[in-house]
C-alpha positions as CSV (number, residue, x, y, z in Angstrom):
1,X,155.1,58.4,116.5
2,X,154.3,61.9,118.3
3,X,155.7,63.7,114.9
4,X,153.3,61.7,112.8
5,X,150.7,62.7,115.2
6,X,151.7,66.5,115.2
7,X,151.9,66.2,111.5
8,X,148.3,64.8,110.9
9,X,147.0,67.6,113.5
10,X,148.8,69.9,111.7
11,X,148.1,69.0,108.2
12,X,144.1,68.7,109.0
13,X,144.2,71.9,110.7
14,X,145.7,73.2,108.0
15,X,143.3,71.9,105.6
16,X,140.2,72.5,107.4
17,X,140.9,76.5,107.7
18,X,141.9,76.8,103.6
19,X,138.7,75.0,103.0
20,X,136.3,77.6,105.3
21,X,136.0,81.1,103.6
22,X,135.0,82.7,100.4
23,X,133.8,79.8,97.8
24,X,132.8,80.7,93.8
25,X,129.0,79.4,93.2
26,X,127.3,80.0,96.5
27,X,125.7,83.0,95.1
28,X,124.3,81.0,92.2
29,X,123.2,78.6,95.0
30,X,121.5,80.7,96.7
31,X,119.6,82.2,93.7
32,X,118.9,78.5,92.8
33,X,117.5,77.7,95.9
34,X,115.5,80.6,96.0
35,X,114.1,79.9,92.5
36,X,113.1,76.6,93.4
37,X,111.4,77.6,96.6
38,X,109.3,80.2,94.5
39,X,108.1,77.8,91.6
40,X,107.3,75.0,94.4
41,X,103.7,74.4,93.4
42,X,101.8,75.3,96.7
43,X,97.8,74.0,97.2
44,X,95.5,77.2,97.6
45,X,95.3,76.0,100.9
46,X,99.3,76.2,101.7
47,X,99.4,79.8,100.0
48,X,96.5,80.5,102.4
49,X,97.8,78.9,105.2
50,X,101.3,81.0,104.8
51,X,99.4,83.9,104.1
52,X,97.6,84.2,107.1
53,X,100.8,83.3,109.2
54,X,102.1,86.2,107.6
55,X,99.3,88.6,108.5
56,X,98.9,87.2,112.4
57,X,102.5,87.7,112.7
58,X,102.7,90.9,111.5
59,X,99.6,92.4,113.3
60,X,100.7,90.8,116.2
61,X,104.4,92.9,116.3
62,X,102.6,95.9,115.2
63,X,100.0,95.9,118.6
64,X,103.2,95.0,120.6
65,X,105.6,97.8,119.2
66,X,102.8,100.7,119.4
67,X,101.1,99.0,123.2
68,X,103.7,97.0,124.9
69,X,102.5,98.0,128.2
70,X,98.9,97.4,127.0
71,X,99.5,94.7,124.2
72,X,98.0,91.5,125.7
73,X,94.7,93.1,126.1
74,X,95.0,93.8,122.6
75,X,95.7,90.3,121.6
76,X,93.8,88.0,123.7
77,X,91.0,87.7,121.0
78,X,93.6,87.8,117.9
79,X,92.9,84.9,115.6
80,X,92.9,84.5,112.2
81,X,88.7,84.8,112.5
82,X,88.9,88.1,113.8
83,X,90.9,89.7,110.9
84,X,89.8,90.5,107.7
85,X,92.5,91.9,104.8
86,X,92.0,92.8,100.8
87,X,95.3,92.9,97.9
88,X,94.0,95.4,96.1
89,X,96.8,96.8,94.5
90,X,99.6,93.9,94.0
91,X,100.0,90.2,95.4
92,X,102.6,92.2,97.9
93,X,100.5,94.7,99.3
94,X,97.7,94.0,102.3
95,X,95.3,96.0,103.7
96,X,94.5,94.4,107.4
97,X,91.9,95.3,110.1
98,X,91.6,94.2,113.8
99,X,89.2,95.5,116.0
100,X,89.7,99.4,115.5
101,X,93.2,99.4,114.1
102,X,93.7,99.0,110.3
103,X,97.0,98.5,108.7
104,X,98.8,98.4,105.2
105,X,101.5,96.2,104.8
106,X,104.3,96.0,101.6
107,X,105.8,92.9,102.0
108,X,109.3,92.1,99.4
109,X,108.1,89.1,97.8
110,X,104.6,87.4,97.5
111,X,103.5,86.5,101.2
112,X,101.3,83.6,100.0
113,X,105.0,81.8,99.8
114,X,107.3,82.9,101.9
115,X,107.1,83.1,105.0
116,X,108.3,87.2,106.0
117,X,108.1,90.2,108.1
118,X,106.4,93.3,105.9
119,X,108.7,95.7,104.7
120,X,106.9,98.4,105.5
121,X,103.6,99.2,107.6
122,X,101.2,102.1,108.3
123,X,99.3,101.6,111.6
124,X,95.9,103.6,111.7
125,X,93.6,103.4,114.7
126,X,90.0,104.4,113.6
127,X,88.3,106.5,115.4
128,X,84.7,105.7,116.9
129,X,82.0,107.7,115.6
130,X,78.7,107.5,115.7
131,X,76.3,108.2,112.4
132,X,75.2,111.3,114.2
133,X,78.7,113.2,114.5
134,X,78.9,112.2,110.8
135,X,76.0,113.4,109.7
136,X,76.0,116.6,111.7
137,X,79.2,119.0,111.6
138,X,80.1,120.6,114.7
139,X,78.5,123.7,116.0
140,X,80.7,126.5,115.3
141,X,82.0,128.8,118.3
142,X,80.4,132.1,119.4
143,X,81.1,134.9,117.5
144,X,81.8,133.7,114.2
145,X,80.1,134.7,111.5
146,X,79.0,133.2,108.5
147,X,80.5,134.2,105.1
148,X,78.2,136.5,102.8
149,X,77.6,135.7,98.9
């Protein structure tokens, strides 16, 4: 009875470890899958939805990588109603301001359906001027002349 036993063990063991490791199709799987998520017909308001996850996400990581010290001060008031973004270029590319920071992010694929991290980001922080300093350049320093036509 115990070499039965040791043989089913055995046998099922045996079984269960040829049966875990490299497999033919799950790469077409994958790519399957993939395609189906991406043709899923999604409401404007699911793209939106997913889209503005996106951005929130992403703006939050990007005020907590460059102020981690400092970040919740930052984010306190972030909401989705205190962001505004514009895809001028592609569907993949977003232009996104916060307060004083604006920010471009690349995402890989479409962010109105798929939920992702950008790819890449530039973080800007605008500076404050007033319409004075724009208007007027700044004094130049003593001793400097000015160019003669």
């Amino acid at each position: 009875m115990k070499g039965i036993k040791l043989f089913l063990v055995l046998y099922f063991s045996f079984t269960i470890i040829l049966s875990a490791g490299p497999k033919e199709g799950v790469m077409s799987e994958f790519r399957a899958v993939e395609e189906g998520i991406r043709k899923k017909f999604r409401s404007e308001k699911e793209q939106k939805e997913i889209l503005e996850n996106n951005l929130l996400r992403a703006l939050k990581m990007s005020i907590l990588r460059r102020f981690y010290y400092d970040a919740d001060k930052y984010l306190k008031d972030l909401n989705i109603n205190n962001i505004s973004w514009e895809a001028p270029l592609t569907p993949n590319i977003y232009y996104v301001k916060y307060k004083y920071f604006i920010v471009r992010y690349d995402f890989a694929n479409d962010p109105r359906f798929f939920l992702q991290s950008p790819v890449y980001e530039k973080f800007l922080i605008m500076d404050e001027f007033t319409e004075q300093e724009h208007d007027n350049p700044a004094p130049k320093p003593e001793g400097t002349t000015q160019p003669q036509n």
